[in-house]
C-alpha positions in Angstrom: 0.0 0.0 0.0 3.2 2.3 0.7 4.3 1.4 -2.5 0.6 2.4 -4.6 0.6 5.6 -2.7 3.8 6.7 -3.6 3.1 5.7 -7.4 -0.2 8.1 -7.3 1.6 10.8 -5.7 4.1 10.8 -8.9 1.7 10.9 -11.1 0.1 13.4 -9.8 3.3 15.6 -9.3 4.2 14.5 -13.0 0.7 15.8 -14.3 1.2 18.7 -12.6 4.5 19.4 -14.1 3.6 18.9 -17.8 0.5 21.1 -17.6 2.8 24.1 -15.7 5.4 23.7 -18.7 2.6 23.1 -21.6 1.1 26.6 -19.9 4.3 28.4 -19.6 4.8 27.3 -23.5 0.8 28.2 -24.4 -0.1 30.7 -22.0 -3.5 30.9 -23.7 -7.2 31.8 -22.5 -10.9 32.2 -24.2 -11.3 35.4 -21.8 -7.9 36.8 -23.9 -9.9 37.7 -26.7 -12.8 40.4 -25.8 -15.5 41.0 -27.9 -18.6 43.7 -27.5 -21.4 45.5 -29.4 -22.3 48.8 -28.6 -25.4 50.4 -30.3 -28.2 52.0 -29.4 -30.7 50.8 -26.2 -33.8 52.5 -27.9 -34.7 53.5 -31.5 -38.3 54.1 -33.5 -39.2 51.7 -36.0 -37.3 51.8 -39.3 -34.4 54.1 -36.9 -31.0 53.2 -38.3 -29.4 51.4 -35.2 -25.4 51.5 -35.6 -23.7 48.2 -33.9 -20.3 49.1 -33.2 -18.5 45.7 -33.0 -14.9 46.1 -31.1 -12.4 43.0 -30.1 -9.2 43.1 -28.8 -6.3 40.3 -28.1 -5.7 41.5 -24.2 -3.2 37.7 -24.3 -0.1 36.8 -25.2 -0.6 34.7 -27.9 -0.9 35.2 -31.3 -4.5 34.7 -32.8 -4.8 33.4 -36.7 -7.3 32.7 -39.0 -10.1 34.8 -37.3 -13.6 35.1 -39.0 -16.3 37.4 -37.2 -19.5 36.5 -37.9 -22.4 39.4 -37.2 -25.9 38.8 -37.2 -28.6 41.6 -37.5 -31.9 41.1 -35.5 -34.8 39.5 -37.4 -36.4 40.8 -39.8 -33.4 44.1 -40.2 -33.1 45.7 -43.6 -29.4 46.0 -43.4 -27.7 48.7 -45.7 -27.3 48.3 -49.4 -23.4 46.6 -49.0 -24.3 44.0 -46.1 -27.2 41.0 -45.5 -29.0 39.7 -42.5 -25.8 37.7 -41.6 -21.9 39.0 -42.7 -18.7 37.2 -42.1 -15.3 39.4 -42.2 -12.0 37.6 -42.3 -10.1 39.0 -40.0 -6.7 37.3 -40.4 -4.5 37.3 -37.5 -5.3 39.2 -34.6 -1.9 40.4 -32.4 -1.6 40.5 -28.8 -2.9 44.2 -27.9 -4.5 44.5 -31.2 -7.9 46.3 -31.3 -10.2 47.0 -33.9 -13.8 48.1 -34.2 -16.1 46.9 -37.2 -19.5 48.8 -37.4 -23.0 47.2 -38.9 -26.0 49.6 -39.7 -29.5 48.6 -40.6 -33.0 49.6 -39.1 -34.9 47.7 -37.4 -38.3 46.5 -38.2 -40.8 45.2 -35.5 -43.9 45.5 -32.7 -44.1 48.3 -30.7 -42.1 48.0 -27.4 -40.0 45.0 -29.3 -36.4 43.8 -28.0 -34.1 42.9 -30.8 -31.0 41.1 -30.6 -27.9 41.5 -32.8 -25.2 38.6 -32.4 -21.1 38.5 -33.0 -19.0 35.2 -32.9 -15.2 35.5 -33.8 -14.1 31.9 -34.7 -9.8 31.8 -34.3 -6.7 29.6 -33.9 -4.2 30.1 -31.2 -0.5 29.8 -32.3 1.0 26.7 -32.0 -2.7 25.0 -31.3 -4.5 22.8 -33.6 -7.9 23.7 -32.0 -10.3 26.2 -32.6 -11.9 28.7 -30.1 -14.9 30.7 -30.7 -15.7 34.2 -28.2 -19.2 35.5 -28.5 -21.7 38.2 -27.1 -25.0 39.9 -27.9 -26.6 43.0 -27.9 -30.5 44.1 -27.4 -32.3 47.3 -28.5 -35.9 47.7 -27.9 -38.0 49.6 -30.8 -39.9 52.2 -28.0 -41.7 54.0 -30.6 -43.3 53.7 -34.2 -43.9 57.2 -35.4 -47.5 55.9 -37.0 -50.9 57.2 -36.5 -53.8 54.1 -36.5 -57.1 55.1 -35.6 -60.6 53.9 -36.2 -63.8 55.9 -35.7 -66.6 53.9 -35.1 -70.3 54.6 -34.0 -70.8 53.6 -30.0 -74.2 52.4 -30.7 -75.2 50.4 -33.5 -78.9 49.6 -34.7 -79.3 45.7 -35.7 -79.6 45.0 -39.4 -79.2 48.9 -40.4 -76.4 50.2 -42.4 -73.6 51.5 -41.4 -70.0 53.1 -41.8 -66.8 53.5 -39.9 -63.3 54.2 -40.7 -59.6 53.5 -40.4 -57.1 56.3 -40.8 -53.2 56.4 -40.9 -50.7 58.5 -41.4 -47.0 58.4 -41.1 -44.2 60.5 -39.9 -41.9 58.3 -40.7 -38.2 59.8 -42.4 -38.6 56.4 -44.3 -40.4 55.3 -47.0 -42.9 52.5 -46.2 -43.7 49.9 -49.0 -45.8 46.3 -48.7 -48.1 47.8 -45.7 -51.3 46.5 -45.3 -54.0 46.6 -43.1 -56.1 43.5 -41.9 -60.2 43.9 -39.9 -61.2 41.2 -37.6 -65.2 41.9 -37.9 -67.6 40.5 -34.9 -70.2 37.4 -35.5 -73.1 38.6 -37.7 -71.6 41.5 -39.5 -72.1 41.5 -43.0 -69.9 43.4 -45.3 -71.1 45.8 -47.9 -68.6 47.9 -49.5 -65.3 50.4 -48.6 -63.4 52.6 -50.2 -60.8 52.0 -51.7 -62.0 48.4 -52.9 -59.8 45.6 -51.0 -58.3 42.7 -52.2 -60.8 40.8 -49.7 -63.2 42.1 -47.3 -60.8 42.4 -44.9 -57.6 43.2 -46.3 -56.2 46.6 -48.2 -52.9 46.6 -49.8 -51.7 50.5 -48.8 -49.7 52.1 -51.6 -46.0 53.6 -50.6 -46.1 55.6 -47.7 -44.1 58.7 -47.2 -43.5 61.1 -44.6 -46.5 63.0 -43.9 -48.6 61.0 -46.3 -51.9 59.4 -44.8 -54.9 57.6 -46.2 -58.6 56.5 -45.1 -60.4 53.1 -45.5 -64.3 53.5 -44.9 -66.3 50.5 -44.8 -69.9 49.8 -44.7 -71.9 46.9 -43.4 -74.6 46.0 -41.3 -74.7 44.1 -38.1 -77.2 41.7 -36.5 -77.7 40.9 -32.8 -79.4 41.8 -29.6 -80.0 44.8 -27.8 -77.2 45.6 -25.8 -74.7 43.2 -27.6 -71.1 44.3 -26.9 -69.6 44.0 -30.8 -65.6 44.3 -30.7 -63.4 45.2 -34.8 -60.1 45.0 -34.4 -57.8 46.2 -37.2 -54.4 46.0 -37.4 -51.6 48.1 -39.6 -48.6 45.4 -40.9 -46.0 45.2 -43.2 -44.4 41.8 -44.6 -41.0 41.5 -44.4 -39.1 38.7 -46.3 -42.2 36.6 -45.9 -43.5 37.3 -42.7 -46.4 39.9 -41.8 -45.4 41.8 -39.4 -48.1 43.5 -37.0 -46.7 47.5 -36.3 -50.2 49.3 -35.1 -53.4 47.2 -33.7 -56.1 48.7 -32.1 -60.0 47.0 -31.0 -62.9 49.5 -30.3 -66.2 47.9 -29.0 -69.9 49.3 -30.3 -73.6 48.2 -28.5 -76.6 47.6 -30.0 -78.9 49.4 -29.4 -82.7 50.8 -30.7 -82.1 53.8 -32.3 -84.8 56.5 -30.9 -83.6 59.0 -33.9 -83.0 58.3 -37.5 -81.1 60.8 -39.2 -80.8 60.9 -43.3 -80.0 63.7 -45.7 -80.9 65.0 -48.9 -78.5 66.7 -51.4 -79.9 69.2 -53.9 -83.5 67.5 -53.3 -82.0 64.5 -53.9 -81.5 60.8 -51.7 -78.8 59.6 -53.9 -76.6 62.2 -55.6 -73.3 62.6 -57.3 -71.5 66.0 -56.9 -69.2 67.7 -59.8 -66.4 69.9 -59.4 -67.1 73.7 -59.0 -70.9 72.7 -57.8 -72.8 74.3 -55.3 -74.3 71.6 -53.0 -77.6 72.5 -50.9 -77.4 69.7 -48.1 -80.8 69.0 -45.6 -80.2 66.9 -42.9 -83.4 65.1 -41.5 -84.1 63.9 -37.9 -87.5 61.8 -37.1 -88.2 60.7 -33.5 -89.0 56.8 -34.1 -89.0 56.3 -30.2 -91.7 56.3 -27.7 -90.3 59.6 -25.6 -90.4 62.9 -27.0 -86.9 65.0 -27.0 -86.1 68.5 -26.1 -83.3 70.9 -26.0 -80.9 68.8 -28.7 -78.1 69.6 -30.6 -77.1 68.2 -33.9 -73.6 69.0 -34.9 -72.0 68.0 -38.4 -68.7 67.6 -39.0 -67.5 68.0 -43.3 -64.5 65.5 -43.9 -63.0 65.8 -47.1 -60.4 67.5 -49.3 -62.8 69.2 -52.0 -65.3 71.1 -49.4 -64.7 75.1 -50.1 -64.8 76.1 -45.9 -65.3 79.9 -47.0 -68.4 79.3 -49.0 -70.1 77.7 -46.1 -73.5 79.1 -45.4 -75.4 77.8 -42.5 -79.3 78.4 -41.9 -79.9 79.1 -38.1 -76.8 77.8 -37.1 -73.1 78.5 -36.7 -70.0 77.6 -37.9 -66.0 76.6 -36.9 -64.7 75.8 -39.5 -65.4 72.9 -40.6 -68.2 71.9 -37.9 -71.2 72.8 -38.2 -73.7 73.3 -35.4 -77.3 73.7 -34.5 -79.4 73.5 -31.1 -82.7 74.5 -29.4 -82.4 77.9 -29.3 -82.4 78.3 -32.9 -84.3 75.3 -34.7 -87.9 74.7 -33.0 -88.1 70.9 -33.7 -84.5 70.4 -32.1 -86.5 72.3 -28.7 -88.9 69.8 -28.8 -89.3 66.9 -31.1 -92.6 64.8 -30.1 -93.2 60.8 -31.1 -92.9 60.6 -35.2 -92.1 63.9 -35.2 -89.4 65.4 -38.0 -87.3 68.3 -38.1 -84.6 69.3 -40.5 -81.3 71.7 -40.5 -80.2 73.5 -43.9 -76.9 74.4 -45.6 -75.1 75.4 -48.3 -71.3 74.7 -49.6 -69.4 74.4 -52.7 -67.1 71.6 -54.2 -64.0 72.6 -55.0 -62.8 73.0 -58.4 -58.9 71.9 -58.5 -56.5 70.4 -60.5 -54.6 67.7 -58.8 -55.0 64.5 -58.1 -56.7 62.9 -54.9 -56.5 59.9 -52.7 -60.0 60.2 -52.0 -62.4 61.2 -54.0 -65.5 62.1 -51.7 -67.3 64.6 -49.4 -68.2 63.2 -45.9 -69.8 64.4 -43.1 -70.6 63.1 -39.4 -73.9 63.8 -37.7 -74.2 64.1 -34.2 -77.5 64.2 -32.2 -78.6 63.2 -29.2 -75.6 60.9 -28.7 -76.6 59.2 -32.1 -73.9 59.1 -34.9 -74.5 58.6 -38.5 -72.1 59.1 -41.1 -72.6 59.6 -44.8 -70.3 59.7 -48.1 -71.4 61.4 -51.1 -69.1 60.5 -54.5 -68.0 63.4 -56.4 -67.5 62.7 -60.3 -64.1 63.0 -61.2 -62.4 66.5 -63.0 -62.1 66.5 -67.0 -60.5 69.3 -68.8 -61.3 69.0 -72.4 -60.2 71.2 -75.4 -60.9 71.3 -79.1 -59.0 73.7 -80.7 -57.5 74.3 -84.7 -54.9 75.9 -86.3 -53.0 77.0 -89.6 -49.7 77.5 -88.2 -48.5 74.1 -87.0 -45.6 71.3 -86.6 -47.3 68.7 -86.7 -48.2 68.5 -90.7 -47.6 72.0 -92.2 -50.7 73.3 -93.9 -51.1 74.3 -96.8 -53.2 76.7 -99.0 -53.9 80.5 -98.5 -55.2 82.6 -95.8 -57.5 84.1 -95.5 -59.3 80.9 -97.6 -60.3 81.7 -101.3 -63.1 80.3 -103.5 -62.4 77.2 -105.3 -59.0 76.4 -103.8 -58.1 74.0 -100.8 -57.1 75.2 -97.4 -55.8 72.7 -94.7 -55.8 73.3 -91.2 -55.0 71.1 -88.1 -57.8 69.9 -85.2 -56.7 69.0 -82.0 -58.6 67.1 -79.2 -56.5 67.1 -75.9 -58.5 65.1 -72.5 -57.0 65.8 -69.1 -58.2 63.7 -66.4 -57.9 64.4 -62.6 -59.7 62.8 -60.0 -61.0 59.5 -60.7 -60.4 56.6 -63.6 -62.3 57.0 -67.0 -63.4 54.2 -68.6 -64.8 53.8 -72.7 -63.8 57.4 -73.6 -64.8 58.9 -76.5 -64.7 62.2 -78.8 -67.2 62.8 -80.9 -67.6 66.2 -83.5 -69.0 66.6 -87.1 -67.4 68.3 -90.0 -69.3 70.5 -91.9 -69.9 68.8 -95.9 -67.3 70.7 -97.9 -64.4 70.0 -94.9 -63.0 66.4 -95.5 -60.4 64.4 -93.8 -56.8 64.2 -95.5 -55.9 61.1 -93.9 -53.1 62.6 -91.7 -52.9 61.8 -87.9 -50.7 62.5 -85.6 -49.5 60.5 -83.1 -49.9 57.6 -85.8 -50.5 55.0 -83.5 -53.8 56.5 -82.6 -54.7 56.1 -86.5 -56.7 52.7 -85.1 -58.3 54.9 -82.6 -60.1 57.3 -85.1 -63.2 56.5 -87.3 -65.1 58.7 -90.0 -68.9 58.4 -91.3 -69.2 59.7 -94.3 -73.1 59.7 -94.1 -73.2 61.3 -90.6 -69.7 63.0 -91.1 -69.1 62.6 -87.6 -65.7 61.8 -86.6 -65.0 59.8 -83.3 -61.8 59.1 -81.5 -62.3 55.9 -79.2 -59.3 56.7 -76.4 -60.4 53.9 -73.9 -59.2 54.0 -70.4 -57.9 57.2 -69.0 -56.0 57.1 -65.5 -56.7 59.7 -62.9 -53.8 62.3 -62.8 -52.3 61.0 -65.6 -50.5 63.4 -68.3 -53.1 64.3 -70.8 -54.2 62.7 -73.9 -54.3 64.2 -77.3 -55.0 63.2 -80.9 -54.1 65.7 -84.1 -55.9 65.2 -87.5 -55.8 67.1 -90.6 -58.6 68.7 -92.7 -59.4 70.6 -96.0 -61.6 73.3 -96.6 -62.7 74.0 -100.0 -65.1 77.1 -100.1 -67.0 77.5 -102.7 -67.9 80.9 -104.6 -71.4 81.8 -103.0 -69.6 82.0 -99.6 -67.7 84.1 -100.4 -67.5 87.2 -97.7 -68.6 84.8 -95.0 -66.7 82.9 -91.8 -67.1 78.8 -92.6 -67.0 76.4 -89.9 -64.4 74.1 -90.0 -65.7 71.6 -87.3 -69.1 71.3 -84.9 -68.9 71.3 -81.1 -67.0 68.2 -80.0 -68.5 65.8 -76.9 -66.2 64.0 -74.3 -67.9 61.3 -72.9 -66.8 58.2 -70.5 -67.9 56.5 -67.9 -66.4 57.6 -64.1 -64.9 54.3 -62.4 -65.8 55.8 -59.0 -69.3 56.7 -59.3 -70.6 54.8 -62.0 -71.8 57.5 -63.6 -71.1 58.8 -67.5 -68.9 62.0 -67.5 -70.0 64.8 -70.5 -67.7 68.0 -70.9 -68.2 70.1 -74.7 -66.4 72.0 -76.1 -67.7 74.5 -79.2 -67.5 74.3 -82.8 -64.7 76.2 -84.4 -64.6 78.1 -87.8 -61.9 80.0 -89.8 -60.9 82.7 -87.6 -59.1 80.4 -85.7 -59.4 81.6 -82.3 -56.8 79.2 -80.8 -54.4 80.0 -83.7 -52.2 83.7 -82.9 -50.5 84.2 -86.0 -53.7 83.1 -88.4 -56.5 83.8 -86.4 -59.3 86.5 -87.6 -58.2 86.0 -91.3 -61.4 83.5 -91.7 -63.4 85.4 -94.2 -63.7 83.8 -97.5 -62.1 85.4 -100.3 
């Protein structure tokens, strides 16, 4: 036994030995190498977050063949030169070498979100065959997303009746948001009826790019079925997918009762149920309210509230009411049925405004307004028809096929001139548009168009002589449209002395995408004077 215990304390001295000398000669250690991110704790969604990766060799020992591997947090759109996850070569790394390699994306995710970037530097120590890996990890929370998500909806809802509410959102966002969409979770029994914009489903809208200070509106209506006092919850949430995955930025859930309604409120516009405003129109709006209860009402106030781009706020006028801008308000002091409104009872509250009458293009093309009374809330949206400049005009002097014949015209010799039809449209999408206009029977058609890929476009009657250009579709704020075509005039000698028409008043017609409804501008006929044409015009008279 003397013996084995002096054997094992050998050993033991003799492992202890060769480990102190295989130190002295390797005087290695993982915690030699340090490695850290710093970046920033808390950013807003789509904030550029700047991870400042720093190692340094605080060892002896020579490190080779390092790699640094970074990783961004999920879902990061990393800057143009890197990718979701970079690897650097680093080569060797001395003993009191430091460096610092930076990696800049922003961040995309929830509200209130921790994201977590990862480094790993994979290295050989000198004169060891194995290799060591030293990593660490960062987190940033994203504490804001500079995005407004609201939705207005009625607090009271009457089963089976229609109604409306509405999702707004606007960004204030330095960056440009693409691929955002926004998703409604609707309650048992409702039935959906329409919204604007169309959807690609009933309850999803693709929104188009998004930039600072840019906004938009879904309105939806349906109708809902249940029992009085029913709690009915929508939820809608704002997303955006990112490489596959939808990710949820804004959600909100507002709750509605039903109830039975006690008022119903409806409006007429220009003596009307259903209308479609124009551009430039003056609109006469009268807004209804019948007691369908069993109590009778006193000392209400109605309130309406105008929502929309195209309402003119300084032609406003209100009939025993007042106005702030663009609220409009009436109570019992000044309309009798809103002192006292007795079982079946009506009353009704008057005013006038115009449509605008603008040139640009809109995201939403309609005038609404909100009606308060009696803690009742109905909202209505009336369609306005979208904005078409049209212009026929003709001239001598021109580019486009250089006329020929004298001016002012003579008697028994041909004059050419050139007609052009130019179509703006504004607001809404034009479908089957069309230009119609008849030339008088001594003016006939050379056969010269211009552009001439619009040739197929154009077609001629010679019973009728009317002349119609088919353009088709017609975008909303698109660049205009035009079509050139050539004529000849040959007067004859018992008109001499007098003006001749060249062409009759030309019609625009098409059908409005939005409202259904067939769009008609004119514009007049046009003789020799040429009123368009400065350096020809008021030489008409035949000679």
């Amino acid at each position: 036994m003397k013996k084995l215990f002096i054997i094992i304390i050998f050993l033991f001295l003799a492992t202890g030995v060769l480990g102190l000398v295989y130190w002295v000669r390797n005087p290695f250690s993982q915690a030699d190498l340090k490695v850290e991110i710093t970046a920033e704790r808390e950013v807003a969604l789509f904030e550029r977050v700047n991870y400042r990766v720093r190692y340094r060799n605080n060892g002896n020992v020579r490190l080779d063949g390092a790699v640094l591997t970074f990783e961004f947090p999920e879902l990061t759109i990393p800057d143009d030169d890197l990718s979701l996850r970079n690897q650097i070569e680093l080569g060797s790394i001395y003993p009191g070498e430091e460096r610092t390699v930076t990696f800049s994306g922003r961040l995309v995710g929830e509200e209130n979100e921790t994201k977590e970037a990862e480094v790993n530097i994979r290295y050989q120590p000198r004169n060891l065959t194995a290799f060591y890996e030293s990593s660490t990890s960062f987190s940033t929370v994203i504490g804001s997303i500079p995005i407004s998500f609201d939705m207005e909806l009625p607090s009271n809802l009457s089963t089976e009746r229609p109604f409306s509410f509405s999702v707004d959102y606007f960004s204030r966002l330095d960056f440009p948001l693409s691929d955002l969409k926004v998703k409604i979770e609707y309650p048992e029994k409702f039935t959906f009826l329409e919204s604007t914009p169309r959807g690609k489903e009933e309850t999803e809208w693709d929104i188009p790019l998004l930039n600072r200070a840019e906004g938009g509106r879904i309105q939806i209506q349906g109708k809902i079925e249940g029992e009085t006092s029913d709690q009915k919850f929508f939820t809608a949430s704002l997303g955006i997918w990112q490489r596959g995955t939808f990710v949820i930025l804004k959600e909100i859930t507002k709750g509605t009762k039903i109830s039975d309604p006690d008022l119903y409120v409806f409006q007429r516009i220009n003596g009307k149920d259903e209308y479609v405003a124009k551009p430039g129109e003056l609109l006469h709006y009268e807004i209804f309210f019948r007691n369908i209860g069993d109590e009778s009402f006193s000392r209400l106030s109605l309130i309406n509230r105008l929502k929309g781009d195209l309402f003119d706020e300084d032609s406003i006028k209100v009939m025993d009411g007042r106005q702030s801008d663009l609220d409009l308000m009436w109570d019992w002091r000044e309309v009798s049925k809103l002192n006292f409104l007795d079982k079946g009872q009506e009353g009704m509250v008057e005013f006038w405004v115009e449509v605008k009458d603008e040139e640009k293009t809109l995201k939403r093309n309609a005038l609404d307004n909100i009606v308060t009374i009696s803690g009742m809330r109905e909202e209505f949206s009336l369609k306005v028809s979208s904005k078409v400049d049209f212009a026929q005009k003709a001239f001598y002097q021109d580019e486009v096929f250089g006329n020929r014949g004298p001016i002012p015209p003579q008697a028994g010799e041909v004059t050419t001139y050139t007609v052009n039809w130019q179509i703006k449209n504004f607001y809404n999408d034009l479908k089957d548009v069309a230009i119609k206009a008849n030339l008088p029977s001594n003016v006939r058609l050379t056969g010269e168009f211009f552009p001439s890929n619009k040739e197929d476009q154009i077609t001629f009657d010679s019973q009728s002589r009317e002349i119609i250009w088919r353009a088709g579709n017609l975008k909303a704020g698109e660049d205009f449209d035009s079509v050139s075509f050539q004529v000849a005039l040959e007067p004859s000698m018992n008109q001499i002395g007098q003006v001749l028409p060249i062409i009759g008043e030309a019609t625009a017609k098409g059908i409005d995408i939005w409202t259904e409804k067939e769009i008609e501008i004119n514009d007049s006929k046009i003789d020799t004077n040429l009123p368009h044409d400065p350096f020809s015009g008021g030489k008409g008279e035949v000679q």
